[in-house]
ROTIRO-579167 format. One record per atom (N, C-alpha, C, CB): z, x, y. Coordinates in steps of 0.001 Angstrom, whole numbers, padded with zeros to 6 digits, always signed. Atoms other than C-alpha are relative to their C-alpha. Glycine has a CB too. Example, Ala and Ser with C-alpha at 12.3 -4.5 7.8 and 13.67 -1.06 7.14 Angstrom:
BEGIN
+000000+000890-001190+007800+012300-004500+000000+000900+001200+001246-000992+000027-000060-000820-001190+007140+013670-001060+000730-000770+001090-001415+000414+000462
END
This chain:
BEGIN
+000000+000814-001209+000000+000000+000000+000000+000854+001269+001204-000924+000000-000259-000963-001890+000689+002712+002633-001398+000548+000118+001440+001808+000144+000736-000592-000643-002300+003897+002248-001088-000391+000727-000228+000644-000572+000687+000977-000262-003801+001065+003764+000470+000462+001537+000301-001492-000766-000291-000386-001084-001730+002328+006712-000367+001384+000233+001184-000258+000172+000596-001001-000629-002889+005775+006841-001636-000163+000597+000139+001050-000976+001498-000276-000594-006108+004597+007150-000284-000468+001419-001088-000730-000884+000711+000612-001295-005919+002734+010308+000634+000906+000911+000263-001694+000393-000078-000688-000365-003881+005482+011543-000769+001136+000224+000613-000050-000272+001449-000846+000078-006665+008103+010693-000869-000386+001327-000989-000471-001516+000687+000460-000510-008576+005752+012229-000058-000233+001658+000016-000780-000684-000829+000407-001292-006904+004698+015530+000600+001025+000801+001107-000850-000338-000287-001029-000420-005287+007869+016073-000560+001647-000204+000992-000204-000263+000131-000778+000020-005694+011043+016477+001347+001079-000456-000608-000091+000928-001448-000128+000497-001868+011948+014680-000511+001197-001305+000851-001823-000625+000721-000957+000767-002125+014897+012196+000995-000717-001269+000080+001910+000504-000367+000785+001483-000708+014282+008286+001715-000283+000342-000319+001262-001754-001858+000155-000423+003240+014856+009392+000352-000908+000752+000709+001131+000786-000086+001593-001002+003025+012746+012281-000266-001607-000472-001184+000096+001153+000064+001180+000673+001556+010167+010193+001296-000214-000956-001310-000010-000765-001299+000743+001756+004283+010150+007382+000953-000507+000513+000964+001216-001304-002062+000061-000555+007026+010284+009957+000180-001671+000594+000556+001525+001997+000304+001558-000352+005334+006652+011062+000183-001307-001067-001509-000028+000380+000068+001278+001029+005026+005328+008060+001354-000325-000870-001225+000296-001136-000964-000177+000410+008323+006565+007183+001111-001203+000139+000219+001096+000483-000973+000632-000847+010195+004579+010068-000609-001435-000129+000125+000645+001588+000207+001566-000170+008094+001159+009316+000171-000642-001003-001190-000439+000406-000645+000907+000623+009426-001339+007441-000705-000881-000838+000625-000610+000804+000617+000582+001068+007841-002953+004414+000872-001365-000633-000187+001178-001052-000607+000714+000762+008965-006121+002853-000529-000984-000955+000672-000446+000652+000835+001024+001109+008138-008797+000005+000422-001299+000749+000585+000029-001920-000644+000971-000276+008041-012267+000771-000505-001084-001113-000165-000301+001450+000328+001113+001145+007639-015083-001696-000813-001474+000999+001885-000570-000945+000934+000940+000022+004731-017895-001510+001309-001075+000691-000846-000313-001686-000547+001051-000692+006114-020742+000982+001272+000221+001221+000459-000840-001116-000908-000255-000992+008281-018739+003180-000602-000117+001191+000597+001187-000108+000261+000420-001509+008169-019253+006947+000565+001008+000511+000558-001357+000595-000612-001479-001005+008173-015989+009082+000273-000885+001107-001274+001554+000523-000398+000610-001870+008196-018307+012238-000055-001132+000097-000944+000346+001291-000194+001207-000084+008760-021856+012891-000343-000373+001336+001217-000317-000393+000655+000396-001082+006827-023793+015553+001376-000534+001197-001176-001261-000555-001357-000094-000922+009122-023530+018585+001325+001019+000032+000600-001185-000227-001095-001226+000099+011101-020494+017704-000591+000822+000904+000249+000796-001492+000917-001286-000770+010591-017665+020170-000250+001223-001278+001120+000863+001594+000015-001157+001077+009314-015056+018082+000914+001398+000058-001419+000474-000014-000617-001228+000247+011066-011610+017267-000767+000886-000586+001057-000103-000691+000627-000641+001306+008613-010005+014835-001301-000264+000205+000472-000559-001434+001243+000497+000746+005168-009557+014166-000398+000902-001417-001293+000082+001110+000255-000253+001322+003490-008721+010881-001559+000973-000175-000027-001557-000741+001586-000344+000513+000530-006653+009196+000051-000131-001509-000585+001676+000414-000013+000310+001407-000543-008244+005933-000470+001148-000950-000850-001189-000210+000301-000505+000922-000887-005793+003177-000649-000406-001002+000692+000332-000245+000639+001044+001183-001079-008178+000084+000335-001418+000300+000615+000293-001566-000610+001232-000361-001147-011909+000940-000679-000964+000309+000732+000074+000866+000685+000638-001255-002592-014510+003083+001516-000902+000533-001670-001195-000498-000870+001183-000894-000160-016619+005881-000787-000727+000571+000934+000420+001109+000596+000792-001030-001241-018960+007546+000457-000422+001071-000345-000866-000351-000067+000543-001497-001247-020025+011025+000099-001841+000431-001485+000619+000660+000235+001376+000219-000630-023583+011687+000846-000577+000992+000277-000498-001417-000614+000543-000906+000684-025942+014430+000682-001376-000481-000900-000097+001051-000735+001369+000629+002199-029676+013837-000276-000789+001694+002206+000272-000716-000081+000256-001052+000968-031706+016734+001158-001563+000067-001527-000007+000463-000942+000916-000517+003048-035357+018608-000032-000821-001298-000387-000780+001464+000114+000871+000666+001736-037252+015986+000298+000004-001811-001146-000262+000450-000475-000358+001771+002837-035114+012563-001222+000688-000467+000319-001560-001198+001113-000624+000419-000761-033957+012257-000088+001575-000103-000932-000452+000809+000160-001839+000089-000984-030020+011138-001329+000127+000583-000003+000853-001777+001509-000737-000394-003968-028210+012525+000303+001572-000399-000490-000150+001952-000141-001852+000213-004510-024505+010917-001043+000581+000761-000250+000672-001706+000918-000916-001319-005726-021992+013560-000009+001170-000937+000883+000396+001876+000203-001114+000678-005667-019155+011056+000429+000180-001128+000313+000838+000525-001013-000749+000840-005125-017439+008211-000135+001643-000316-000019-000715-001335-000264-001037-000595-004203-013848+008071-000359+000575-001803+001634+000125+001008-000257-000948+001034-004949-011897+004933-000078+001842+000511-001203-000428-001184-000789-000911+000423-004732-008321+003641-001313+000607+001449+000239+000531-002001+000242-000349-001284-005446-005877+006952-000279-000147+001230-000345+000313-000014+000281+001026-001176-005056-008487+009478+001258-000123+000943-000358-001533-000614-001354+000549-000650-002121-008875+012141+000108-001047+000287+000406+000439+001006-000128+001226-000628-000298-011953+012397+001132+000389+001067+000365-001241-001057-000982-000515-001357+001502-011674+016056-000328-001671+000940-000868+001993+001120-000050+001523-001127+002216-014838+018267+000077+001029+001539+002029-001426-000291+000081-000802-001269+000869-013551+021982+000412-001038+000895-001455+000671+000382-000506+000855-001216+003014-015648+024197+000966+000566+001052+000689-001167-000528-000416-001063-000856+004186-013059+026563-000222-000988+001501-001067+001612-000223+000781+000920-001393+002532-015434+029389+000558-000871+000381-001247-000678-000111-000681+001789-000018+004420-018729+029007+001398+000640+000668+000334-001112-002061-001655+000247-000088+007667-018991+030421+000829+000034-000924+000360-001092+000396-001194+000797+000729+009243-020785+027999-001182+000893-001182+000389-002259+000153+000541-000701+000730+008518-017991+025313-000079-000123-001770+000512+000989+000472-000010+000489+001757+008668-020137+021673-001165-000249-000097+000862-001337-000611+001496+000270+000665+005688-020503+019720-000094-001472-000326-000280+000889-001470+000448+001092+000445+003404-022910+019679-000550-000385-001647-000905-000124+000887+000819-000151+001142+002518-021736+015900+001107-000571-000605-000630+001419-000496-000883-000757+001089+004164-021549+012448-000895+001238-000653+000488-001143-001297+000532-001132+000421+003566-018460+010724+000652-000413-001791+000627+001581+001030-000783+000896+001503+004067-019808+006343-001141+001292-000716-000443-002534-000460+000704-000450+001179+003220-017479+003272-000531-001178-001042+000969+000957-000728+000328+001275+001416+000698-019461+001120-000170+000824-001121-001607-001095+000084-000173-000487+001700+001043-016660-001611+001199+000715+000340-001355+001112-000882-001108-001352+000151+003349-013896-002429-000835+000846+001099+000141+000947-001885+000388-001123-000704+003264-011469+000300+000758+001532+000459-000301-000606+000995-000943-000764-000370+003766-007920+001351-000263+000403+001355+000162+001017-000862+000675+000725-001347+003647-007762+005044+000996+001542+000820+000636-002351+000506-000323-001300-000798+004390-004242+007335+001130-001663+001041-001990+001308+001060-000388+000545-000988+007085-005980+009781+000557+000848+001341+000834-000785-000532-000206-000860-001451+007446-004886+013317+001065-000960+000828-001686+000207+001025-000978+000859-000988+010663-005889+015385-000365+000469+001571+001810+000364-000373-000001-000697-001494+009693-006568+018920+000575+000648+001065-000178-000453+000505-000801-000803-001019+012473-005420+020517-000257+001350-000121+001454-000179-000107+000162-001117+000333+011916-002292+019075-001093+000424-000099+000481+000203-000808+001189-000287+000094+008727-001901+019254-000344+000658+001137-000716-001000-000270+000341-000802-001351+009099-000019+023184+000563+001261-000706+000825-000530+001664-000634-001692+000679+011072+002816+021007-000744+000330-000628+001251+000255-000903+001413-000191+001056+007976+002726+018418-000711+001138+001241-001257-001966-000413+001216-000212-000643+005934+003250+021058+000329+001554+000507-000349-001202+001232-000805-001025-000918+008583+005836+023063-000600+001592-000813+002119-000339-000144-000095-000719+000566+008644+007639+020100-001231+000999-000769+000713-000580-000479+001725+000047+000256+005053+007787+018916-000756-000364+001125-000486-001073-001099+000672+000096-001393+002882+008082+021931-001495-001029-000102-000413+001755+000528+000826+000390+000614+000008+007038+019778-000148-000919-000665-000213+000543-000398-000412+001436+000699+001043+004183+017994-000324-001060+000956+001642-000145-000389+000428+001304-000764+001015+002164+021252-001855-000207+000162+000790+000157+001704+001382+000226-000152-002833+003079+021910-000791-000738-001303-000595+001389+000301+000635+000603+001291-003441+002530+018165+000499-001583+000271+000655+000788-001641-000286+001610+000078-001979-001223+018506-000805-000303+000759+001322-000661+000351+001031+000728-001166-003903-001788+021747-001112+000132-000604-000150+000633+001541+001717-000320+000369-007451-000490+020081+000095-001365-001257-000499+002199-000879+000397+001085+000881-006532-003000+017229+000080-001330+000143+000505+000111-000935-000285+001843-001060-005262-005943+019366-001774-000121+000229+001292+000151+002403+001421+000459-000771-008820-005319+021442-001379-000582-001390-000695+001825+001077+000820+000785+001061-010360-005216+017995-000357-001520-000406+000481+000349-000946-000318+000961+001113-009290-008353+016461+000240-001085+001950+001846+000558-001619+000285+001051-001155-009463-010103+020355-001833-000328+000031+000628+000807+001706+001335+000851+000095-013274-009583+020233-000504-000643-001168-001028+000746+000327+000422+000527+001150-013605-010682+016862+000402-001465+000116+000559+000733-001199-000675+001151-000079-011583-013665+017673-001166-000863+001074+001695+000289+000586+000772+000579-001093-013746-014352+021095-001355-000523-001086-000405+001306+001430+001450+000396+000366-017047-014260+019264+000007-000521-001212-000997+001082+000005-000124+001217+000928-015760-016457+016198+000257-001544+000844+001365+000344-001054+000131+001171-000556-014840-018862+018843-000842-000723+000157+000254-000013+000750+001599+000497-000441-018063-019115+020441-000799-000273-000585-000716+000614+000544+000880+000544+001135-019526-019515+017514+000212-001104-000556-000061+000712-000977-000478+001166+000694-017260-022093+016084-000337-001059+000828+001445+000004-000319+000180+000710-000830-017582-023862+019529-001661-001091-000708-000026+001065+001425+001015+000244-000513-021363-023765+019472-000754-000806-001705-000653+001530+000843+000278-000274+000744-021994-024832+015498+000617-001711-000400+000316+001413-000384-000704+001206+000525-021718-027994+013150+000626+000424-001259-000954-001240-000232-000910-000401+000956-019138-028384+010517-000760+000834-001413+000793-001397-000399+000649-000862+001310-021882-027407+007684-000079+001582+000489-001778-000611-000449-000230-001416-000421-022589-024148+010200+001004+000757-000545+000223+000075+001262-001417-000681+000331-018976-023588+009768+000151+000244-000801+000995-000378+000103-000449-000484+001006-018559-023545+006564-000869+000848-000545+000380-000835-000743+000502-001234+000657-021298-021141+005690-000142+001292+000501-001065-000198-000369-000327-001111-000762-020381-018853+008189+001204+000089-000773+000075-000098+001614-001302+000322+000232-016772-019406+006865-000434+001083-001856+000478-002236+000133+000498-000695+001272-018859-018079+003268-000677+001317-000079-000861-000797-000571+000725-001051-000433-020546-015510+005016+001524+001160-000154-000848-000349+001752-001076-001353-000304-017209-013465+006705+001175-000187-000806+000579+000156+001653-001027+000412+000228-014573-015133+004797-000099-000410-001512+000328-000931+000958-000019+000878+001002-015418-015948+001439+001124+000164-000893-001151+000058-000663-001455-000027+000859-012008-015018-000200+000663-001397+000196+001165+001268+000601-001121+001381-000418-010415-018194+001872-000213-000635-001213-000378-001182+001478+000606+001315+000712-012693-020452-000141+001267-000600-001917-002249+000781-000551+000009-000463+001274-010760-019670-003516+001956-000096+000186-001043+001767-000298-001160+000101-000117-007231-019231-001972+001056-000670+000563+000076+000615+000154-000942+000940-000338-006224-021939-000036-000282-001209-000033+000432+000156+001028+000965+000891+000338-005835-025287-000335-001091-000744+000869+000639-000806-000513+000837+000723-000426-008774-027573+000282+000414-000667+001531-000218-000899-001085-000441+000643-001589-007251-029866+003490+000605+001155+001299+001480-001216-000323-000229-001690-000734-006263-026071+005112-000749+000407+000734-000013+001159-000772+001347-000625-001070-009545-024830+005255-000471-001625+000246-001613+001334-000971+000224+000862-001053-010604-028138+006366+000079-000518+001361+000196-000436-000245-000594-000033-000961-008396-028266+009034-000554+001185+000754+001287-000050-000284+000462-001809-000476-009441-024220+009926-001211-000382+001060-000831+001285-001684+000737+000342-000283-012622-025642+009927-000619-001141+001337-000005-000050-000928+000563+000384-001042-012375-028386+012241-000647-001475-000434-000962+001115+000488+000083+001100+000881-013095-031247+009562+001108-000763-000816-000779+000396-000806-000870+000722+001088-011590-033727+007240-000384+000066-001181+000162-001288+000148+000340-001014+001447-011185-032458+003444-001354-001084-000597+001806+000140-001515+001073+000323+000496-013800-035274+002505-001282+000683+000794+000037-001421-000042+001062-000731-000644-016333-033966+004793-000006+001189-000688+000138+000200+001472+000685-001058+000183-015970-030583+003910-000291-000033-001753+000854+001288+000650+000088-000368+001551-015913-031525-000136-001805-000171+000035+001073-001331-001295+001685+000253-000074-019512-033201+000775-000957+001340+000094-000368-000918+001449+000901-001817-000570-020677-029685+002541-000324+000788-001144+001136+001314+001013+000250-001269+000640-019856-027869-000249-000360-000716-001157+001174+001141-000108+001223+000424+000986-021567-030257-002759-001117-000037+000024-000063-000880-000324+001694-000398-000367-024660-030320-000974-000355+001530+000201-000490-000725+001530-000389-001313-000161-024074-026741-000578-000899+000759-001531+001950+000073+000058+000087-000252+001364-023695-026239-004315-001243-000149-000646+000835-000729-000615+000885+000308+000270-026627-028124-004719-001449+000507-000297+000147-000523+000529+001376-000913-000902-029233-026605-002816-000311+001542-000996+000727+000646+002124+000111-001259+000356-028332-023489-004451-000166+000217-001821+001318+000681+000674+000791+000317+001515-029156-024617-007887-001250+000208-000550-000058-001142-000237
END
């Protein structure tokens, strides 16, 4: 598993092999079992995460009881609630393991001594924030601009692990549909490709 972290260190930094160990030394690894809740919608957060082995998902609960999933996070993905902006600094998410996971955890408070301490660590987070912001922008714009069948074969294109690991009304929701709609998609889908 760590060496999933040297690589984005390699990658991100410019840190030589010692400097790396002494990082990977001080960060914190943990297991979490299928159905746990790192964050609860309306908690301010404390923590964010980098999935190793797993997927979480992202998910809100709007006035009416209705879930909507805005993400899900598998293995070399950060899940981090960015509400630095708001005032009132609780999340609008939940953050829920839908398998067994093992998940790098980062305490924010501590995360200005990370940084203090490792000069490089902060640039490496910012290069992977900016990463995973334009990836985010130009899935938007796409999702915006696209109909639900679009979606889901884009969704088969960059994503085809989801298809397999969560359930059906999830990625529906992800998607932006209702699970009959998308069962149709992916029968005519199936079809075609016969």
């Amino acid at each position: 598993m760590k060496t999933i972290l040297f690589k984005y260190l390699t990658k991100f930094t410019s840190l030589n092999e010692e400097e790396q160990q002494a990082i990977i030394d001080d960060i914190r690894i943990e297991e979490y079992k299928k159905g746990t809740v790192l964050l609860a919608q309306g908690d301010v957060p404390t923590k964010c995460y980098f999935v190793l082995k797993g997927c979480v998902r992202q998910y809100s609960v709007d006035e009416t009881g209705k879930e909507v999933t805005s993400n899900f996070y598998t293995e070399e993905q950060a899940a981090s609630i960015f509400n630095y902006h708001k005032q009132d600094k609780s999340s609008p998410y939940s953050l829920t393991c839908l398998e067994d996971c093992i998940l790098v955890v980062g305490d924010l408070d501590a995360e200005k001594d990370m940084f203090s301490k490792y000069l490089q660590l902060e640039t490496m987070t910012r290069k992977m924030v900016e990463e995973n912001l334009g990836e985010a922008q130009d899935e938007w714009a796409s999702f915006i601009g696209s109909t639900p069948e679009e979606r889901y074969k884009a969704l088969l294109r960059k994503r085809p692990h989801l298809v397999n690991r969560v359930p059906q009304h999830q990625l529906a929701s992800y998607l932006g549909m209702t699970p009959e709609s998308l069962s149709r998609i992916k029968k005519r889908i199936n079809t075609s490709n016969l």
